[in-house]
PyMOL CGO cylinders between C-alpha atoms (Angstrom):
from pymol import cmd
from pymol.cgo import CYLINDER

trace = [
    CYLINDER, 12.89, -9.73, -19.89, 12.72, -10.73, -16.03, 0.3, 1, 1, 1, 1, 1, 1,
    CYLINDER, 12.72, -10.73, -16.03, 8.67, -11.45, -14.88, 0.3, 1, 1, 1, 1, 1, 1,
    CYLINDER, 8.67, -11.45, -14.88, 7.53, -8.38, -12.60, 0.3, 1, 1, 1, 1, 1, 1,
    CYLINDER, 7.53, -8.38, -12.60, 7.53, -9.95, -8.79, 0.3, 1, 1, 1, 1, 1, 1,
    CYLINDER, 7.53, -9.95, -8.79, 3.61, -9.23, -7.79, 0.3, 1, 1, 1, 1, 1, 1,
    CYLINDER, 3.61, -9.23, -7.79, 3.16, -7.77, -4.09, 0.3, 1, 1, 1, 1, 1, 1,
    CYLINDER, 3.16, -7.77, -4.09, -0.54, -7.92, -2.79, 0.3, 1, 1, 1, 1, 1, 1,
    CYLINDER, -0.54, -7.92, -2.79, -1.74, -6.08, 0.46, 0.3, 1, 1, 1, 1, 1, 1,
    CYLINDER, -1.74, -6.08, 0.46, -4.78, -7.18, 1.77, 0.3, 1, 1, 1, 1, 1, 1,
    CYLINDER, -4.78, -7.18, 1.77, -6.52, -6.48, 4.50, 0.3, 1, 1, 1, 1, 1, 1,
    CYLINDER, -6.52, -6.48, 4.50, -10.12, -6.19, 6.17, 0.3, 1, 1, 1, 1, 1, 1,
    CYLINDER, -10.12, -6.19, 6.17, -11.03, -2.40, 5.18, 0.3, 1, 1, 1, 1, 1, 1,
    CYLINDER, -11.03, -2.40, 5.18, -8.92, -1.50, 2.37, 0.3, 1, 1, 1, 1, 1, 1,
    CYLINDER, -8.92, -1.50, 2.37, -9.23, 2.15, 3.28, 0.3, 1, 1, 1, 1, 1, 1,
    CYLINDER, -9.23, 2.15, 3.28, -5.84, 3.11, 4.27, 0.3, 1, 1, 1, 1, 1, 1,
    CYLINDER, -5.84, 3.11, 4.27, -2.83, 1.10, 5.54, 0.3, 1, 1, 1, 1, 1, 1,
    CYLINDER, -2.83, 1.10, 5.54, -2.89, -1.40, 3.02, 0.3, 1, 1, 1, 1, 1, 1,
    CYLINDER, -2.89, -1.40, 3.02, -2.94, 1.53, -0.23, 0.3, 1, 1, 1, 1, 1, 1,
    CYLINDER, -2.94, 1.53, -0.23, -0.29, 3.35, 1.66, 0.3, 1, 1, 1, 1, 1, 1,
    CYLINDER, -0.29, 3.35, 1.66, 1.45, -0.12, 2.01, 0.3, 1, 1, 1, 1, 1, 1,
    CYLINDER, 1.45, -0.12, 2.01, 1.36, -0.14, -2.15, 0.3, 1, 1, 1, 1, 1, 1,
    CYLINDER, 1.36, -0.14, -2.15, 2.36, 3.24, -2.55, 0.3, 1, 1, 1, 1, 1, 1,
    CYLINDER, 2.36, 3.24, -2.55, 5.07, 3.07, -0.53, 0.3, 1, 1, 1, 1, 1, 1,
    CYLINDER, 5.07, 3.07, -0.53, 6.26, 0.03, -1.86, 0.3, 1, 1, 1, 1, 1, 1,
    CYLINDER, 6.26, 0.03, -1.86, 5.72, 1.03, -5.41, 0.3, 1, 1, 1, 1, 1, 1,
    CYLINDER, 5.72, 1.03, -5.41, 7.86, 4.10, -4.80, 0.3, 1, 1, 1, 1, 1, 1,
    CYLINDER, 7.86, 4.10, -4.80, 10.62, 2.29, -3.03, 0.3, 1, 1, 1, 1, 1, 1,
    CYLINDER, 10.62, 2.29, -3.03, 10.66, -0.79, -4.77, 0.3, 1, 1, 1, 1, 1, 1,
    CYLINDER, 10.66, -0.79, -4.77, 10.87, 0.29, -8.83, 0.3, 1, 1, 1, 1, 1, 1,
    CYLINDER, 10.87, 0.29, -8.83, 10.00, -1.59, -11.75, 0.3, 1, 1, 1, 1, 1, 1,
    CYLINDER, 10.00, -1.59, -11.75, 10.81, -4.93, -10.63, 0.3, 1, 1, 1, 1, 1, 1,
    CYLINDER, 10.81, -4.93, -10.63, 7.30, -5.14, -8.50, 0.3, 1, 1, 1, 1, 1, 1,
    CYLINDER, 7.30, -5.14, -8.50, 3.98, -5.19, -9.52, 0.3, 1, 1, 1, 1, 1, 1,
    CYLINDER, 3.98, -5.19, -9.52, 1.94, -4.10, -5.97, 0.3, 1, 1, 1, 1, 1, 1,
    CYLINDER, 1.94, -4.10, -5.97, -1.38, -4.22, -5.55, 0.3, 1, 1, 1, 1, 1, 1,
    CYLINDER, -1.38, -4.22, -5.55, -3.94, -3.61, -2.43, 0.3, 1, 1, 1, 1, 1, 1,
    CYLINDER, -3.94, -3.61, -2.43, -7.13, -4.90, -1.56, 0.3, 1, 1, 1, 1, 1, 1,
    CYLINDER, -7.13, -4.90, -1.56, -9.91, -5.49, 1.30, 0.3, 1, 1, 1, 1, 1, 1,
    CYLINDER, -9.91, -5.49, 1.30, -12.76, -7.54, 2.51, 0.3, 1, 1, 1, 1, 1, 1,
    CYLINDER, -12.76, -7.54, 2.51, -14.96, -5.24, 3.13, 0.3, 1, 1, 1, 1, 1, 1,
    CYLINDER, -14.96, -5.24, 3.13, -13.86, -0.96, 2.23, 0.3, 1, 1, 1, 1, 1, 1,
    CYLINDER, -13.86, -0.96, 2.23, -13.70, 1.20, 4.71, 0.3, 1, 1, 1, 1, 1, 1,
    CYLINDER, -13.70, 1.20, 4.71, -15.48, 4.68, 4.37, 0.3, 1, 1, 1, 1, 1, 1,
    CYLINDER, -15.48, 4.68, 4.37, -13.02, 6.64, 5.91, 0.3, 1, 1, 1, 1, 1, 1,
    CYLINDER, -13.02, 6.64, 5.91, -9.33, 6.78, 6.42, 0.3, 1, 1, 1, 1, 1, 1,
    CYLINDER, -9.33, 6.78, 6.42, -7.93, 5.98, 9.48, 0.3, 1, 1, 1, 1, 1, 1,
    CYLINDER, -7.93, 5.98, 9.48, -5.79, 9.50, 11.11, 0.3, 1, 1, 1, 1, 1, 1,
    CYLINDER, -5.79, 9.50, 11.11, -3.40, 7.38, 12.84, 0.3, 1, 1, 1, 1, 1, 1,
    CYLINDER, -3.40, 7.38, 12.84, -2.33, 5.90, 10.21, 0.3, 1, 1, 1, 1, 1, 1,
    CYLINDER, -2.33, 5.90, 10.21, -2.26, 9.36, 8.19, 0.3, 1, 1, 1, 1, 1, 1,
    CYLINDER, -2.26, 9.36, 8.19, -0.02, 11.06, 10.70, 0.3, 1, 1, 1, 1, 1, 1,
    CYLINDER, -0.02, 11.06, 10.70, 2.81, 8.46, 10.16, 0.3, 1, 1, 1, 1, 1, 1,
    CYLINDER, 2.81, 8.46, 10.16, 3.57, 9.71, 6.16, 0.3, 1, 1, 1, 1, 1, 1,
    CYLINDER, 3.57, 9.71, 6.16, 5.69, 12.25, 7.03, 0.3, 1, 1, 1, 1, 1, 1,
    CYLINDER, 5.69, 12.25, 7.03, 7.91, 10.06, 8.87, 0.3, 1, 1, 1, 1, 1, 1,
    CYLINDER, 7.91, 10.06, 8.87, 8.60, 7.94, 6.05, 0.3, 1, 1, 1, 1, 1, 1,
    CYLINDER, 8.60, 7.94, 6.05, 12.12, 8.71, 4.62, 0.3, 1, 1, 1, 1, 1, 1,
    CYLINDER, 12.12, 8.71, 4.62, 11.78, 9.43, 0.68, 0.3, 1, 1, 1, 1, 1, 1,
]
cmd.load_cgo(trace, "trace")
């Protein structure tokens, strides 16, 4: 059995980009990566910008 590549995000806030970073990348990468997201210091509130950009992604 192959050993699970691991993927971290991390970033300052942790409240959006970097979890939609690991989503995305768990979808699109399979069982072959482990990814994982993190932050400094968690943000309260999600950033719109960054929200208005999922539909654009091709699944």
């Amino acid at each position: 059995m192959q050993k699970k590549q691991n993927v971290l995000f991390l970033c300052t806030g942790n409240s959006c980009r970097s979890q939609m970073a690991e989503g995305l990348l768990r979808h699109f990468a399979g069982e072959g990566i482990e990814a994982l997201s993190a932050g400094m210091e968690p943000g309260k509130r999600y950033m719109v910008t960054s929200v208005r950009q999922v539909p654009a992604v091709p699944c």
